[in-house]
KETORLUM-666834 format. One record per residue: residue number from 1; x, y, z of N, C-alpha, C, O in turn. Coordinates in steps of 0.1 Angstrom, whole numbers. Atoms other than C-alpha are relative to their C-alpha. Last residue first. Layout:
r n->NUM n.X->X n.Y->Y n.Z->Z ca.X->X ca.Y->Y ca.Z->Z c.X->X c.Y->Y c.Z->Z o.X->X o.Y->Y o.Z->Z
...
//
This chain:
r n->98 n.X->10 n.Y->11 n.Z->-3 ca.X->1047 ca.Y->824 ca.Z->957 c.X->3 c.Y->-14 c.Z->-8 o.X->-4 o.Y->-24 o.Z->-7
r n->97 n.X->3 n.Y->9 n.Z->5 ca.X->1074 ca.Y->851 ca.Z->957 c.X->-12 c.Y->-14 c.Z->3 o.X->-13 o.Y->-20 o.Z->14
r n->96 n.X->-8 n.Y->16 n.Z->-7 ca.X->1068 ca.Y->874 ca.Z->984 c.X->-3 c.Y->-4 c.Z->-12 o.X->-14 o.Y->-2 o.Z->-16
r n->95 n.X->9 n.Y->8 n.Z->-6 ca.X->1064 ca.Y->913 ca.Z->973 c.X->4 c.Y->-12 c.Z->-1 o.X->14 o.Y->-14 o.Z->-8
r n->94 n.X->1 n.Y->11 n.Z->5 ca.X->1086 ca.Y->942 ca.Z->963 c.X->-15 c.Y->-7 c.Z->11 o.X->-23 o.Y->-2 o.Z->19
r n->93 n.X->1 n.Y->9 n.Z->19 ca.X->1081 ca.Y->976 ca.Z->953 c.X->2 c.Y->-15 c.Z->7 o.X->-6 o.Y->-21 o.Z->0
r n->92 n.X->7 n.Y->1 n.Z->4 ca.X->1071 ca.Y->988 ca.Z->995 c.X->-2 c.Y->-5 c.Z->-19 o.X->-12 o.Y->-9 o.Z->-25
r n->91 n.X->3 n.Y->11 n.Z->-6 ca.X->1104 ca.Y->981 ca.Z->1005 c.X->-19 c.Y->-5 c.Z->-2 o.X->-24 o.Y->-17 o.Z->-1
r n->90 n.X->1 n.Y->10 n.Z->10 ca.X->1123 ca.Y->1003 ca.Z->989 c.X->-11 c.Y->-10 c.Z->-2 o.X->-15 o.Y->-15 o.Z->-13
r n->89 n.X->16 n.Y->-5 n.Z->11 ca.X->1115 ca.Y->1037 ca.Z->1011 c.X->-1 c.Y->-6 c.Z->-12 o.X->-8 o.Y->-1 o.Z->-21
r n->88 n.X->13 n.Y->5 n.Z->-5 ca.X->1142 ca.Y->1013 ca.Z->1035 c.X->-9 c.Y->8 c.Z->-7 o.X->-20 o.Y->2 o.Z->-7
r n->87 n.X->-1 n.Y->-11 n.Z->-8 ca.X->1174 ca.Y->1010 ca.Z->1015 c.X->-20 c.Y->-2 c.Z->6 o.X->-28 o.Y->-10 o.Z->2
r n->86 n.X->5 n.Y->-6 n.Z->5 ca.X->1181 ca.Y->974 ca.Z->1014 c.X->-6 c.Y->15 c.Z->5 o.X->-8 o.Y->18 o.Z->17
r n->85 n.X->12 n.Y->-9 n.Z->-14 ca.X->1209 ca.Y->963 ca.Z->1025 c.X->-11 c.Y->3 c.Z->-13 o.X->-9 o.Y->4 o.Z->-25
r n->84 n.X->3 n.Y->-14 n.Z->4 ca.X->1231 ca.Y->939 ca.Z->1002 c.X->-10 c.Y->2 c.Z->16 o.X->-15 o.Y->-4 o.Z->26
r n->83 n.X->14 n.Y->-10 n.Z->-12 ca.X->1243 ca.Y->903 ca.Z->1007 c.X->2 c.Y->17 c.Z->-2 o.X->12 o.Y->23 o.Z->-5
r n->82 n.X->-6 n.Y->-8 n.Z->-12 ca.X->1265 ca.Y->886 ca.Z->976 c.X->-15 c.Y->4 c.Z->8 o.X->-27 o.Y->4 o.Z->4
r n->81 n.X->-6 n.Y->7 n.Z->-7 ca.X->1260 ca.Y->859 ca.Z->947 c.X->7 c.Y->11 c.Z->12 o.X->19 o.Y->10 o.Z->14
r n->80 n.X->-9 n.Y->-6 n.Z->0 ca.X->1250 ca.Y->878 ca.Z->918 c.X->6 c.Y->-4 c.Z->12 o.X->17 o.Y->3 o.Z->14
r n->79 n.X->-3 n.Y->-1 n.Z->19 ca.X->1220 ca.Y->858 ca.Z->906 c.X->16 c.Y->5 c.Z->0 o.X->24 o.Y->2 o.Z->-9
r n->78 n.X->-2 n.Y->11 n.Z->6 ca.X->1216 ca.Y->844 ca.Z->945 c.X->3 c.Y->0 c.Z->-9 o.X->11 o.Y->-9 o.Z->-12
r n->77 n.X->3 n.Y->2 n.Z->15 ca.X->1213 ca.Y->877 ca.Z->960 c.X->6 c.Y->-6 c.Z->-9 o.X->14 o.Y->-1 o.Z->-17
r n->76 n.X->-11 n.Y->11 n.Z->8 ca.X->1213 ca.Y->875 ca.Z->995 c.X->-7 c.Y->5 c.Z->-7 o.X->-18 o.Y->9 o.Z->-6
r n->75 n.X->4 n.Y->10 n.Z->6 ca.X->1191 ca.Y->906 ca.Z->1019 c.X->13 c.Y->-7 c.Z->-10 o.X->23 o.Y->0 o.Z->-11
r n->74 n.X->-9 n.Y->5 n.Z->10 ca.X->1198 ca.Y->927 ca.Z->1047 c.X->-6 c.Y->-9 c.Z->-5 o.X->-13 o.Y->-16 o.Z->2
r n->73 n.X->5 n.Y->10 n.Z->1 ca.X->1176 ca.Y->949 ca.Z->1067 c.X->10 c.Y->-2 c.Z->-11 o.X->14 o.Y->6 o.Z->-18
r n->72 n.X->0 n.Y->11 n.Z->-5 ca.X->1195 ca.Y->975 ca.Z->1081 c.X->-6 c.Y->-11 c.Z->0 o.X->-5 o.Y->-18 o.Z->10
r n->71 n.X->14 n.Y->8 n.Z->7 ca.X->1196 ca.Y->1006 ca.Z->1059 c.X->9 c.Y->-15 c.Z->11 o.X->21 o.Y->-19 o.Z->12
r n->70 n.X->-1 n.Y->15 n.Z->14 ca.X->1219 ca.Y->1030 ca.Z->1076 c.X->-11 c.Y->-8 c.Z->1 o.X->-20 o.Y->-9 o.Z->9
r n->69 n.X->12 n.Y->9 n.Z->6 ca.X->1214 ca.Y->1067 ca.Z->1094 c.X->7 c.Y->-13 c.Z->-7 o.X->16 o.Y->-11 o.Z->-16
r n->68 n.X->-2 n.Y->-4 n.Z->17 ca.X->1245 ca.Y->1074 ca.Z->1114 c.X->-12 c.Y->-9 c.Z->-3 o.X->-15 o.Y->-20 o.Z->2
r n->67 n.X->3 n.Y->-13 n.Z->1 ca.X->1245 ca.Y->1086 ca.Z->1155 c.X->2 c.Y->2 c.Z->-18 o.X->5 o.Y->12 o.Z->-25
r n->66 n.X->11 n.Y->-6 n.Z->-8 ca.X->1260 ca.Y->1052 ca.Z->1164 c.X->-2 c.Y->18 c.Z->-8 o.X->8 o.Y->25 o.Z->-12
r n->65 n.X->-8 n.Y->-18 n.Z->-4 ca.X->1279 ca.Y->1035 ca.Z->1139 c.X->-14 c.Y->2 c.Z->8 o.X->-25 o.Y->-2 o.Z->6
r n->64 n.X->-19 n.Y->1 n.Z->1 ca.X->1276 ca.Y->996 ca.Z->1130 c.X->5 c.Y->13 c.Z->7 o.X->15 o.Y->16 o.Z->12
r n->63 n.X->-10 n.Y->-7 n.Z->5 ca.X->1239 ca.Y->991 ca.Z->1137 c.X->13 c.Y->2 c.Z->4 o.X->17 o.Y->-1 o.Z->15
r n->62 n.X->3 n.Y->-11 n.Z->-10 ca.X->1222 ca.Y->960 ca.Z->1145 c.X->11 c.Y->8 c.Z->-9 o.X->19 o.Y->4 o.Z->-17
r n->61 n.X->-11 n.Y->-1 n.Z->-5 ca.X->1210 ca.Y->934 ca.Z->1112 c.X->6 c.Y->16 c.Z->13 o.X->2 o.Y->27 o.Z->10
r n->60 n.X->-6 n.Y->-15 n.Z->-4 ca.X->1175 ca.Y->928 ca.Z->1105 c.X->16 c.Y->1 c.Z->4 o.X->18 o.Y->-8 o.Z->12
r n->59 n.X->9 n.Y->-4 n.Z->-14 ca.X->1170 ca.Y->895 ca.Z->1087 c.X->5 c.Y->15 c.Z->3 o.X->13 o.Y->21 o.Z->-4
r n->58 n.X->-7 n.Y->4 n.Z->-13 ca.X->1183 ca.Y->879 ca.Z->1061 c.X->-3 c.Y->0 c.Z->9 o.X->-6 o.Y->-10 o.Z->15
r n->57 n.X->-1 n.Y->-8 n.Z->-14 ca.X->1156 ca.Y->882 ca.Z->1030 c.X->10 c.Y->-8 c.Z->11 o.X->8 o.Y->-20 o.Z->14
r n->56 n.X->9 n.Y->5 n.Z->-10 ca.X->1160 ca.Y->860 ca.Z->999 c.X->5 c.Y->10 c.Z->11 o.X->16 o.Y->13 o.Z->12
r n->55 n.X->-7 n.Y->-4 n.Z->-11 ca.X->1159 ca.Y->877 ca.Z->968 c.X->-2 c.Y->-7 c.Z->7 o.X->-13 o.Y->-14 o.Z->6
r n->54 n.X->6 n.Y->1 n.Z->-9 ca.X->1147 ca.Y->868 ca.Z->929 c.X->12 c.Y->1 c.Z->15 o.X->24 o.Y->-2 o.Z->15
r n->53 n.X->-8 n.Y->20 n.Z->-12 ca.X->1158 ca.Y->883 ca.Z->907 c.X->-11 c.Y->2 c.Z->9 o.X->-20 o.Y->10 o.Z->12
r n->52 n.X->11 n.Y->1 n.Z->-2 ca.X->1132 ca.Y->915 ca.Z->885 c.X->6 c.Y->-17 c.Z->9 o.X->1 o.Y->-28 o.Z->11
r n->51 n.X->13 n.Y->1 n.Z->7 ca.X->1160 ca.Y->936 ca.Z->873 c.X->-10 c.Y->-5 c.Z->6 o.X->-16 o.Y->4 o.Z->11
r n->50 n.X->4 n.Y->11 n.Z->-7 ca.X->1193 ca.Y->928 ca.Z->890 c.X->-9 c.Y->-2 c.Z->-11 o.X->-9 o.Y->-12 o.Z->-19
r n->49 n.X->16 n.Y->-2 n.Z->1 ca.X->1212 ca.Y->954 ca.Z->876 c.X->-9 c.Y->-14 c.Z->-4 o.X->-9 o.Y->-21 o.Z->-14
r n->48 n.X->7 n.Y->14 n.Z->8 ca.X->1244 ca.Y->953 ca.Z->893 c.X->-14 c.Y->7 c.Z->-5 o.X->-20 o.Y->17 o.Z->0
r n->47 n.X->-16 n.Y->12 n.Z->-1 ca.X->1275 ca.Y->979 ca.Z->905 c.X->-8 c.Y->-12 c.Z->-9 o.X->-3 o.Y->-19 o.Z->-17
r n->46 n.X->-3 n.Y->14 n.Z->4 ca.X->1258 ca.Y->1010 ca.Z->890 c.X->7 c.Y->-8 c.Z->6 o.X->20 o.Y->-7 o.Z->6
r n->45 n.X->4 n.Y->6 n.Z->-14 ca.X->1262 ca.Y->1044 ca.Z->907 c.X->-6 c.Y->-11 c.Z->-3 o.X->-12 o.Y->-15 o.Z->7
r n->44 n.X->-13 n.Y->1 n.Z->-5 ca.X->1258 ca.Y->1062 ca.Z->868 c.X->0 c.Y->-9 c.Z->18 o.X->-11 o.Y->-13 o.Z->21
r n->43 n.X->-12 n.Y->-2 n.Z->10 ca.X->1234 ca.Y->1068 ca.Z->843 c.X->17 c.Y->-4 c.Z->9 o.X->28 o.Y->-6 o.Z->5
r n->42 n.X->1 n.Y->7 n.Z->13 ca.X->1201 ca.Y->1053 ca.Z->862 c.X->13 c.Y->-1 c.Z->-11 o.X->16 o.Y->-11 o.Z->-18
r n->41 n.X->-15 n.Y->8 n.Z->0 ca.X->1209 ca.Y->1070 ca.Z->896 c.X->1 c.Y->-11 c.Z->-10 o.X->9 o.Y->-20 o.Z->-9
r n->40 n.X->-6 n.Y->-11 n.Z->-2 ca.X->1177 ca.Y->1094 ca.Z->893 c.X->15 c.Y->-6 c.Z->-2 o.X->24 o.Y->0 o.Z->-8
r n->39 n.X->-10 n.Y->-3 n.Z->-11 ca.X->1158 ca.Y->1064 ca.Z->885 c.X->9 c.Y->10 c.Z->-3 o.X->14 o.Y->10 o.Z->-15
r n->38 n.X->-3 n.Y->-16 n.Z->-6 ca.X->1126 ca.Y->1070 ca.Z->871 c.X->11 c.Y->1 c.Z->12 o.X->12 o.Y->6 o.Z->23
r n->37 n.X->-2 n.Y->-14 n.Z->5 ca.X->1126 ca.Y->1046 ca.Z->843 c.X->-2 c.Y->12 c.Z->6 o.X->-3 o.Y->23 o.Z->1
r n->36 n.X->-12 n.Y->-1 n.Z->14 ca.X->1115 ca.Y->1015 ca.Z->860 c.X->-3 c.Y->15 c.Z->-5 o.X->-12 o.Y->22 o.Z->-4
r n->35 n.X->10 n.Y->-1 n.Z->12 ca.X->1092 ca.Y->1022 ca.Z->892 c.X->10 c.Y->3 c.Z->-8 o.X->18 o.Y->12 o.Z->-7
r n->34 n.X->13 n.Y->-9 n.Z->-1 ca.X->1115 ca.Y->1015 ca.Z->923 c.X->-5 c.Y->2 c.Z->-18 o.X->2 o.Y->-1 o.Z->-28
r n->33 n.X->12 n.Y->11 n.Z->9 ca.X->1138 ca.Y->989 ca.Z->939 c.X->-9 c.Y->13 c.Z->-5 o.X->-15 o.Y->20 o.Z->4
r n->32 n.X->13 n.Y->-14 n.Z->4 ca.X->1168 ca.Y->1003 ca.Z->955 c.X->-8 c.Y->-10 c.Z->-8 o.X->-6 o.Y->-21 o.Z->-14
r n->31 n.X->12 n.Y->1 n.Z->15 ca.X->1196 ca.Y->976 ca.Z->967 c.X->-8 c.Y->9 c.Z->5 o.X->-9 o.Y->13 o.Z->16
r n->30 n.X->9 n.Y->-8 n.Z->0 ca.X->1229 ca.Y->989 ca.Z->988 c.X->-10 c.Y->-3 c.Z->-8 o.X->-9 o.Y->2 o.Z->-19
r n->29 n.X->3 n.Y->1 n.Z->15 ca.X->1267 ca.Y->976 ca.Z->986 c.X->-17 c.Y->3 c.Z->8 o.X->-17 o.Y->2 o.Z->21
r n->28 n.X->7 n.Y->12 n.Z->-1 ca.X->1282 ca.Y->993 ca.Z->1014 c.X->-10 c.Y->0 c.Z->-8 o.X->-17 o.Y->10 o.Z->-11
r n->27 n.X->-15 n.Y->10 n.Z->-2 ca.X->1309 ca.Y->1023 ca.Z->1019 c.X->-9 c.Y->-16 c.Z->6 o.X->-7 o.Y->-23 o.Z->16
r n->26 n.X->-5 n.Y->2 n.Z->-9 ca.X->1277 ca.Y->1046 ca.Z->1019 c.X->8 c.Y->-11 c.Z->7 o.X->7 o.Y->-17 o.Z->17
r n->25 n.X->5 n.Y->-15 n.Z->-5 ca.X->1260 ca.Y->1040 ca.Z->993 c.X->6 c.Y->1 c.Z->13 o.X->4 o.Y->-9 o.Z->19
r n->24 n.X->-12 n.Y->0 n.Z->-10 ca.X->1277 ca.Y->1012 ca.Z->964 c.X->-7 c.Y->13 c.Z->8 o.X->-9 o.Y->23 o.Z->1
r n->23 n.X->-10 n.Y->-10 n.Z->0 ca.X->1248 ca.Y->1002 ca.Z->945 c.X->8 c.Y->0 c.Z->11 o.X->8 o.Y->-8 o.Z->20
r n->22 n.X->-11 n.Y->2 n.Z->-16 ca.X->1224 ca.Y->972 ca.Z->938 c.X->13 c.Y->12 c.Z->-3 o.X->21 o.Y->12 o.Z->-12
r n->21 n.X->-13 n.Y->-3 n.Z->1 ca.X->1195 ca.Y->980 ca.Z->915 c.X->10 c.Y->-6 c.Z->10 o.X->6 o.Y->-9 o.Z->21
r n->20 n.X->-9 n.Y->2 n.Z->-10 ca.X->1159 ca.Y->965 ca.Z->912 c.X->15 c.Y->5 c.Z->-6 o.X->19 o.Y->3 o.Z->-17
r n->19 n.X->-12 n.Y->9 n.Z->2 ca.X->1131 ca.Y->969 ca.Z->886 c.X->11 c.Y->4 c.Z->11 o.X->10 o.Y->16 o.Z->14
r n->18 n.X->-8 n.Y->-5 n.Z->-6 ca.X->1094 ca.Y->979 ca.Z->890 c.X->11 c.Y->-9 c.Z->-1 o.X->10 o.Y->-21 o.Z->-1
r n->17 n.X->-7 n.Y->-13 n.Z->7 ca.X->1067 ca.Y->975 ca.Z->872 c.X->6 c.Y->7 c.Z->8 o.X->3 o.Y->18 o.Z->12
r n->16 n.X->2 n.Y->-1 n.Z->12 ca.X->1058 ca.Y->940 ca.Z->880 c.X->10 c.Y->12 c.Z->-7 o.X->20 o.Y->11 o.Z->-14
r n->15 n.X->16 n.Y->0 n.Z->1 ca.X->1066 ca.Y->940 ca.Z->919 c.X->1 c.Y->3 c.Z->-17 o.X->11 o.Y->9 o.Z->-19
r n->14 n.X->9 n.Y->-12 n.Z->0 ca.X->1103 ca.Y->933 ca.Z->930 c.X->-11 c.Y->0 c.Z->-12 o.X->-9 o.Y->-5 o.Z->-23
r n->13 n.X->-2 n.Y->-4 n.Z->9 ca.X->1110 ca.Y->898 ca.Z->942 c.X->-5 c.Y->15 c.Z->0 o.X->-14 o.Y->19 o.Z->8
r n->12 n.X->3 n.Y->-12 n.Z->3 ca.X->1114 ca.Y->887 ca.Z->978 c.X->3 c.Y->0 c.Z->-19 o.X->13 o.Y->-6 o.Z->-24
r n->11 n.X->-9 n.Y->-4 n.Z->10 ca.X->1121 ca.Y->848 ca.Z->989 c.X->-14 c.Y->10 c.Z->-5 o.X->-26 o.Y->8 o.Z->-7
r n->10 n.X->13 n.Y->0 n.Z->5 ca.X->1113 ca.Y->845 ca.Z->1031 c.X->4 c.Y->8 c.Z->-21 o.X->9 o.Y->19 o.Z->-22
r n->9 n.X->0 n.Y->17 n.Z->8 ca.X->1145 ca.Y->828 ca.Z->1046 c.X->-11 c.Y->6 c.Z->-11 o.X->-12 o.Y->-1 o.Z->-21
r n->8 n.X->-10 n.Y->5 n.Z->7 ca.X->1141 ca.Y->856 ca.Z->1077 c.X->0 c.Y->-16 c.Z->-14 o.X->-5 o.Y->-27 o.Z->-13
r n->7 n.X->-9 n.Y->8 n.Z->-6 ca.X->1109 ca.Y->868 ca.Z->1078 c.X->11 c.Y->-4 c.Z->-6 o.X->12 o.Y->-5 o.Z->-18
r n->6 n.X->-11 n.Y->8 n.Z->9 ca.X->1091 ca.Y->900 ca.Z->1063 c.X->5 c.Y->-14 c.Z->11 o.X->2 o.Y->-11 o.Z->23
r n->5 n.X->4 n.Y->17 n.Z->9 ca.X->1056 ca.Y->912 ca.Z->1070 c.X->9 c.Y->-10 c.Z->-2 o.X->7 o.Y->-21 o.Z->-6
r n->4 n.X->3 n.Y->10 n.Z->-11 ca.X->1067 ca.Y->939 ca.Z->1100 c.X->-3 c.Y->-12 c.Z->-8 o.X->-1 o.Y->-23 o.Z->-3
r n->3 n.X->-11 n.Y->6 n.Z->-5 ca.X->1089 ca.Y->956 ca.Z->1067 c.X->-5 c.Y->-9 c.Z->11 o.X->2 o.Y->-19 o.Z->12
r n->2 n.X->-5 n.Y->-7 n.Z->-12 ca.X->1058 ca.Y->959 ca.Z->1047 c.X->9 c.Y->-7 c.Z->7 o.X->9 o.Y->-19 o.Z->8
r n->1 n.X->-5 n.Y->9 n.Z->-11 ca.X->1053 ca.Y->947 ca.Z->1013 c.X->4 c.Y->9 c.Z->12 o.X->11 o.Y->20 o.Z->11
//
C-alpha cells in the first residue's frame, strides 16, 4: 500500500504474513506492521498486539514540533479503541480491506 493510495475512512488491515504492534515511541502510541517473527521489539515496547485488526485510516495530521522527525498519518483502532500513528516504512505490510 502506498501512502498517495490512502483516504480518510478507508479500512486497512496488515497483509497475510505480517502482524501489527502498537507501541509507546516517542511520548505517542505508534503502530509497526512487519513480517511476523522479525521484530526486533518483540520482547519488550509492548502496549497491544493487534495481530491481523482491522484499521480505519484518519488522515494526515500537521506536525507538533518543528525540526523533529514524527509519523503523521494517524489511524483508529476499533479492537482496542484508541488513534495511533503509523510509523511510515510500515506502510507498505498493509492493504485495503475489501
Amino acid at each position: 500500500m502506498k501512502v498517495s493510495e490512502l483516504k480518510p475512512g478507508m479500512l486497512l488491515r496488515p497483509k497475510k504474513r505480517c502482524s501489527m504492534s502498537i507501541l509507546r515511541l516517542f511520548d505517542t502510541d505508534c503502530v509497526v506492521c512487519h513480517a511476523r517473527d522479525l521484530h526486533w521489539w518483540k520482547k519488550n515496547k509492548h502496549r497491544a498486539n493487534t495481530s491481523r485488526e482491522v484499521i480505519i485510516y484518519v488522515g494526515k495530521k500537521s506536525k507538533e514540533q518543528k525540526n523533529v522527525y514524527e509519523y503523521r498519518h494517524e489511524v483508529y483502532i476499533p479492537s482496542v479503541g484508541m488513534s495511533a500513528r503509523v510509523a511510515a516504512e510500515c506502510w507498505r505490510n498493509f492493504e485495503p480491506v475489501e
